[in-house]
C-alpha positions as CSV (number, residue, x, y, z in Angstrom):
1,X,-12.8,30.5,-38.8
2,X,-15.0,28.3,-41.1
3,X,-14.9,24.5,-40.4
4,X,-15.4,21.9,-43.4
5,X,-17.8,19.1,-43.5
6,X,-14.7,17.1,-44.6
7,X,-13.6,16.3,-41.2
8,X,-16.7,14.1,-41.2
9,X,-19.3,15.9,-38.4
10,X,-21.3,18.5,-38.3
11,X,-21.6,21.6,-36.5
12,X,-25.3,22.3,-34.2
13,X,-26.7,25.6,-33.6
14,X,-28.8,26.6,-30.6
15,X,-30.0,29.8,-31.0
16,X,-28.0,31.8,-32.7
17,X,-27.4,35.1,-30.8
18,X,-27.8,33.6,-27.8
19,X,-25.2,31.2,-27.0
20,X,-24.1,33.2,-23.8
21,X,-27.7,32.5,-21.8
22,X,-27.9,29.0,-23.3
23,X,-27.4,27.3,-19.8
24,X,-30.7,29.7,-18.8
25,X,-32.6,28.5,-22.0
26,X,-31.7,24.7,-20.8
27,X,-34.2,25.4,-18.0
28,X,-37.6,25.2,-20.0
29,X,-36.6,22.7,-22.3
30,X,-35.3,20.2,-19.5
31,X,-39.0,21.2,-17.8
32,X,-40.8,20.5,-21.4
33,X,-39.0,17.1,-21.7
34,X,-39.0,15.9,-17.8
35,X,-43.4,16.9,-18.4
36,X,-43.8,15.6,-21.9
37,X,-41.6,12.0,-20.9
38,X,-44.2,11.8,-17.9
39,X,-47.1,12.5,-18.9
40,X,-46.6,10.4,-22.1
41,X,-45.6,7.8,-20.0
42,X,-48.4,7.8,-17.3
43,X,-51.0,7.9,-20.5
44,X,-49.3,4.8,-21.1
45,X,-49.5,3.1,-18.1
46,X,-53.1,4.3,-17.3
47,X,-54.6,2.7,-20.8
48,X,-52.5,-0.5,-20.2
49,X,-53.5,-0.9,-16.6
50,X,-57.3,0.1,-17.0
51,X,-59.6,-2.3,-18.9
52,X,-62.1,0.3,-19.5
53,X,-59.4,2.1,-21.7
54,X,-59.0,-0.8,-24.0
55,X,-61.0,0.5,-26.7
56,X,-60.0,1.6,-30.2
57,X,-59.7,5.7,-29.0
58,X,-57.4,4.6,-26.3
59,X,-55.8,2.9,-28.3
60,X,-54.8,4.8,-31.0
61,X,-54.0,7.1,-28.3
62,X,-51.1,5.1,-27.0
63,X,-49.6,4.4,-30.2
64,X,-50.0,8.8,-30.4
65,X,-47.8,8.7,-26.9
66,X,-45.8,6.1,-27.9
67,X,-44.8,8.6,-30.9
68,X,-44.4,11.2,-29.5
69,X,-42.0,9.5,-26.6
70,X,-39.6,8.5,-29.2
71,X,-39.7,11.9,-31.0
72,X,-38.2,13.3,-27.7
73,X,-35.6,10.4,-27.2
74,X,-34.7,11.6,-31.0
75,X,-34.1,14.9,-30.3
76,X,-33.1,14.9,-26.7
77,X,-29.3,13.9,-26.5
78,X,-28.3,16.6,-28.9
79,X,-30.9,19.6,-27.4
80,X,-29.6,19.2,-24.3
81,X,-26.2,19.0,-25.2
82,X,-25.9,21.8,-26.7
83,X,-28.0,24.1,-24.3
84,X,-26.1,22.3,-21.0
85,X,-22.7,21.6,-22.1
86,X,-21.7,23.3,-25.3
87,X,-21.3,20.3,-27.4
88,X,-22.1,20.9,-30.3
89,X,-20.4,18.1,-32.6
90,X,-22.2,15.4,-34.9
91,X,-20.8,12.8,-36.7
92,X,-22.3,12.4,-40.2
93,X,-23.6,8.9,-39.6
94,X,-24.9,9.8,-36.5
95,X,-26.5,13.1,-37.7
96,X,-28.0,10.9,-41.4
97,X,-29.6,8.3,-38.1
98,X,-31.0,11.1,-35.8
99,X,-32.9,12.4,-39.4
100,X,-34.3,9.5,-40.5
101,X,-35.8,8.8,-36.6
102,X,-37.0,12.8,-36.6
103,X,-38.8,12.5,-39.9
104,X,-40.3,9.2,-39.8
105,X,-41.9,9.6,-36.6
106,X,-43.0,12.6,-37.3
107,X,-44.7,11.0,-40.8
108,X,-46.1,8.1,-38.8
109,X,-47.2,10.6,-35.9
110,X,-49.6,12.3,-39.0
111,X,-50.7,8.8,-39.7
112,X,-51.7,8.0,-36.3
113,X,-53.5,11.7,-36.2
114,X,-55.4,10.6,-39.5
115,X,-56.2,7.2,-37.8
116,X,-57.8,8.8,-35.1
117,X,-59.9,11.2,-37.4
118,X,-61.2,8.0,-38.9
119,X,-61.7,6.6,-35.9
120,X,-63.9,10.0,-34.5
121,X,-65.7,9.9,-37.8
122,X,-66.9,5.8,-37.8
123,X,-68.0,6.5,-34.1
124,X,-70.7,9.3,-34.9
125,X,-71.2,8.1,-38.5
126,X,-71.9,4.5,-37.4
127,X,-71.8,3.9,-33.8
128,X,-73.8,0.7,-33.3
129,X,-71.1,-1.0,-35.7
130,X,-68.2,1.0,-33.8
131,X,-66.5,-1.9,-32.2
132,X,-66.7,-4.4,-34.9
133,X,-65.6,-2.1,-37.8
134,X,-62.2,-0.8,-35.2
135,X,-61.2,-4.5,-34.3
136,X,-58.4,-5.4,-32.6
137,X,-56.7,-6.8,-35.3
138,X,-58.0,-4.4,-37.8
139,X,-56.3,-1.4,-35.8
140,X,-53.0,-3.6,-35.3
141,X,-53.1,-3.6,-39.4
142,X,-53.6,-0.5,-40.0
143,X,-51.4,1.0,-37.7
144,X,-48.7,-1.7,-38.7
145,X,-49.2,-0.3,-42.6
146,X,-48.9,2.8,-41.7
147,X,-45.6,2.4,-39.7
148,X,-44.1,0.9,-43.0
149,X,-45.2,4.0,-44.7
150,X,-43.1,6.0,-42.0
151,X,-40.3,4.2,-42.3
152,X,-40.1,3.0,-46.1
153,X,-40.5,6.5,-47.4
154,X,-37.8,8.3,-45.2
155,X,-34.8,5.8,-45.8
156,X,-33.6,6.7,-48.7
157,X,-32.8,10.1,-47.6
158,X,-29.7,8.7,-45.6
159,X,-28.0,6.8,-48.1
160,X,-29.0,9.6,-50.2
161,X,-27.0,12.5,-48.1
162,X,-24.6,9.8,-47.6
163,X,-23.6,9.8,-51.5
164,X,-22.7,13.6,-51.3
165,X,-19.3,15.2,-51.1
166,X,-19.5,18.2,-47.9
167,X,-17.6,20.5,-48.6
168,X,-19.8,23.8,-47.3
169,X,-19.3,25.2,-44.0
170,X,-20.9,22.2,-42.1
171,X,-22.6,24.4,-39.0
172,X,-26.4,23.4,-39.1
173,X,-29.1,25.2,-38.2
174,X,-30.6,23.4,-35.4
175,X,-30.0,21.7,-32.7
176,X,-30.8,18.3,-34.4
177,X,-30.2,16.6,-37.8
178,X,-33.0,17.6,-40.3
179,X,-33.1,16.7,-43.8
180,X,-33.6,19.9,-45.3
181,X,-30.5,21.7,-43.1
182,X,-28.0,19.0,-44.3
183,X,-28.8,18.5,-47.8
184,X,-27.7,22.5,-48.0
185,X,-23.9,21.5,-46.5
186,X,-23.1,19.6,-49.9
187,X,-21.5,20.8,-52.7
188,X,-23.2,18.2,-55.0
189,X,-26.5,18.2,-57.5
190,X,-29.5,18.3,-54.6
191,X,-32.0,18.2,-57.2
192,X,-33.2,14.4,-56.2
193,X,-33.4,15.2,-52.6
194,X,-35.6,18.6,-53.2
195,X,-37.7,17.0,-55.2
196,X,-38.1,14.0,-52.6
197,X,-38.4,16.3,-50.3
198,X,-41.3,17.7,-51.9
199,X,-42.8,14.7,-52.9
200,X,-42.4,13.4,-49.1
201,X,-44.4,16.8,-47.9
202,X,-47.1,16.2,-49.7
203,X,-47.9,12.4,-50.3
204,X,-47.6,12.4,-46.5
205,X,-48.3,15.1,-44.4
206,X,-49.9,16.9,-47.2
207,X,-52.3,13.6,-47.9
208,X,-52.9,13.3,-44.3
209,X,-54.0,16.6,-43.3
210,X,-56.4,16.5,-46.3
211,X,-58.0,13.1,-45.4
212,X,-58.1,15.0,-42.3
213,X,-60.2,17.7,-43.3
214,X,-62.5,15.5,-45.5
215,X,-63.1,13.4,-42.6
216,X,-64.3,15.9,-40.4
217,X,-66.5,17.3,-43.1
218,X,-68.2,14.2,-43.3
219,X,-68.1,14.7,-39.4
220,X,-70.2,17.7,-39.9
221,X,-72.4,16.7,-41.9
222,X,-73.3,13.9,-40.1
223,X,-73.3,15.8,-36.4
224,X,-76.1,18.2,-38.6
225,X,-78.3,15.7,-39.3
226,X,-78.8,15.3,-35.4
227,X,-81.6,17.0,-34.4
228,X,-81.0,16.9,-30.4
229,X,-78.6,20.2,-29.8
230,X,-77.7,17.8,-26.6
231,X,-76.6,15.3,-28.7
232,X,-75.0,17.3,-31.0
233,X,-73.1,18.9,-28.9
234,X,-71.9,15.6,-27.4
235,X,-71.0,14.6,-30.8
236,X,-68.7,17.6,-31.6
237,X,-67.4,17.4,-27.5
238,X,-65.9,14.3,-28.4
239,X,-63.2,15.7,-31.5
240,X,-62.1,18.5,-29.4
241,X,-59.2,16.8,-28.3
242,X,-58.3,15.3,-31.6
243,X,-58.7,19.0,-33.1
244,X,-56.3,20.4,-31.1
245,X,-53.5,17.7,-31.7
246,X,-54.5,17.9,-35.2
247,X,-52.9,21.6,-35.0
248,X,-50.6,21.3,-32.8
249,X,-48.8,19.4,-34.9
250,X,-49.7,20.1,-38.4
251,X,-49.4,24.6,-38.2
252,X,-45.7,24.4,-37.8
253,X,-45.1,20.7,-39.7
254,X,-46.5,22.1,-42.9
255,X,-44.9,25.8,-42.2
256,X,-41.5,24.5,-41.6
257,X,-40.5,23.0,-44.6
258,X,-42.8,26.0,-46.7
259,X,-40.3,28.3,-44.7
260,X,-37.2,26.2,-45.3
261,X,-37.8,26.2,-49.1
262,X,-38.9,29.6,-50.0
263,X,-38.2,32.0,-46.5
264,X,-35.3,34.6,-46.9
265,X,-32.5,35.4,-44.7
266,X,-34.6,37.3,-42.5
267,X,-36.9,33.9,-41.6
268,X,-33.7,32.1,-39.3
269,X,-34.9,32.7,-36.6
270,X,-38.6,31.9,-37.9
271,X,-37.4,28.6,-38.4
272,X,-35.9,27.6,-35.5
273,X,-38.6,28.6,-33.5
274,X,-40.9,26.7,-35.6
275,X,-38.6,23.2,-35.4
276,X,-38.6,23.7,-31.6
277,X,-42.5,23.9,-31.4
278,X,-42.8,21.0,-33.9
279,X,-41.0,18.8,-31.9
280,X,-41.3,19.6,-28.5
281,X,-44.8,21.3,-28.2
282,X,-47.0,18.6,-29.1
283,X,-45.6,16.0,-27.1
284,X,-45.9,18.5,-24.2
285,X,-49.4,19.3,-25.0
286,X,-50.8,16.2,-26.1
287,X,-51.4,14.3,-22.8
288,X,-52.7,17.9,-21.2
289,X,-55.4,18.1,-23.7
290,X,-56.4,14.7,-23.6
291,X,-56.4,14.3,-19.8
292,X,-58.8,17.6,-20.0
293,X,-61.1,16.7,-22.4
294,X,-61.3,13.0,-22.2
295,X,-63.7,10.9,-19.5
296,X,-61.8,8.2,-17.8
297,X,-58.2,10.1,-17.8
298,X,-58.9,13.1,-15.2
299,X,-60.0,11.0,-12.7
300,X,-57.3,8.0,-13.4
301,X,-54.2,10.1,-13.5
302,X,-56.3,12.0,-10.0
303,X,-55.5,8.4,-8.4
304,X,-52.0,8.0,-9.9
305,X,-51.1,11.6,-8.1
């Protein structure tokens, strides 16, 4: 039996297929939150509590936590509920708020990713003028423009969805409120919200994963110039980390939406897979790969055990 979007919720989809081992599937993903919530959290209380850690990478690693802690608040009520209990209804205003958190943390999460590229790249280029380029108040700017950016360009898409009339079978595809999913369920002209969609995709994540790239050319070329392999080395030893966030989150950010807009029928399942590792994964892996690679954490978070 269909149900209408007229009744004012939506409908949330686990997996599809796989409804009847869904209180099995609840097992990982209360692990990957209870590990991701901690070890977010104790990167968080280790930079705070450490004076050594109060330099610009440390920094902008905490504001990368902090992130990433609210994306799994976001997502969290309605994963679990669906996976543990069954409960699968949304209201719309509820659903248009838990969008709008999703996708401007995930925008400001590529702006702190691209602040920490810049930050990698003034600390070979220039390090004798590392600490008084990154100030204090410098970073608090930067990360406080950036922020704005999040947030001003994602809140028009609620009071946009808000406008339409739902009169589509209103079961999503996820287990969370994504702006692509809900802008299907209405039987109005989408046209705005596909093309500001679009232009979302790529003045954000699309700009930021190119400054990216850029960045770390210049990178190169500077590390090249070195001629002590040692040193070198060193130089490249210290992005590693930043590397691996960098595609953690950007491989299925940038695939997700390419997927949404021009994968077949066949692709459902693509694209559920891909939401749950672009949500969940890198807050999971995050605070592992920067407790591996980076020099002060191992031995901090060995005290804190």
């Amino acid at each position: 039996m269909i149900q209408w979007a007229t009744l004012g919720m939506f409908l949330l989809t686990g997996i599809p297929g796989l409804e009847d081992v869904h209180l099995w599937i609840s097992i990982p993903f209360c692990l990957m939150y209870g590990i991701s919530i901690i070890g977010n959290a104790v990167i968080l209380f280790i930079i705070k509590t450490d004076p050594r850690l109060h330099e610009p990478m440390y920094i902008f690693l905490s504001m990368l936590a902090i992130t990433d802690f609210a994306l799994l608040i976001a997502t969290m009520p309605t994963t679990l509920g669906i996976f543990l209990f069954n409960s699968r209804e949304i209201s719309l205003d509820a659903c248009f708020a838990q969008l709008f958190f999703i996708h401007s943390l995930t925008k400001i999460e590529s702006s702190v990713l691209l602040l920490m590229a810049f930050d990698r790249f003034i600390a070979i280029r220039d390090p004798l003028r590392y600490a008084s380029i990154l100030t204090l108040p410098r970073i608090a700017k930067m990360g406080l423009v950036f922020v704005v950016r999040g947030v001003a360009v994602i809140l028009p898409l609620p009071f946009l969805l808000k406008q339409f009339r739902y009169c589509r079978a209103n079961i999503l595809s996820h287990s969370y409120c994504l702006h692509q999913d809900v802008m299907k369920m209405a039987c109005s002209d989408i046209r705005v919200n596909y093309l500001y969609g679009l232009f979302l995709t790529f003045f954000t994540v699309g700009l930021d994963s190119v400054l990216i790239f850029l960045s770390y050319v210049m990178i190169l070329k500077t590390v090249l110039r070195i001629t002590s392999h040692v040193q070198c080395f060193r130089a490249l030893n210290t992005c590693v980390s930043h590397l691996c966030a960098v595609l953690l989150f950007y491989t299925p950010e940038i695939g997700l939406p390419v997927i949404h807009r021009f994968g077949n029928s066949s692709s459902h399942l693509l694209q559920i897979l891909l939401s749950y590792i672009a949500l969940l994964v890198p807050p999971l892996m995050n605070p592992i790969v920067y407790c591996m690679k980076t020099k002060h954490l191992p031995s901090d978070l060995h005290s804190v055990e």
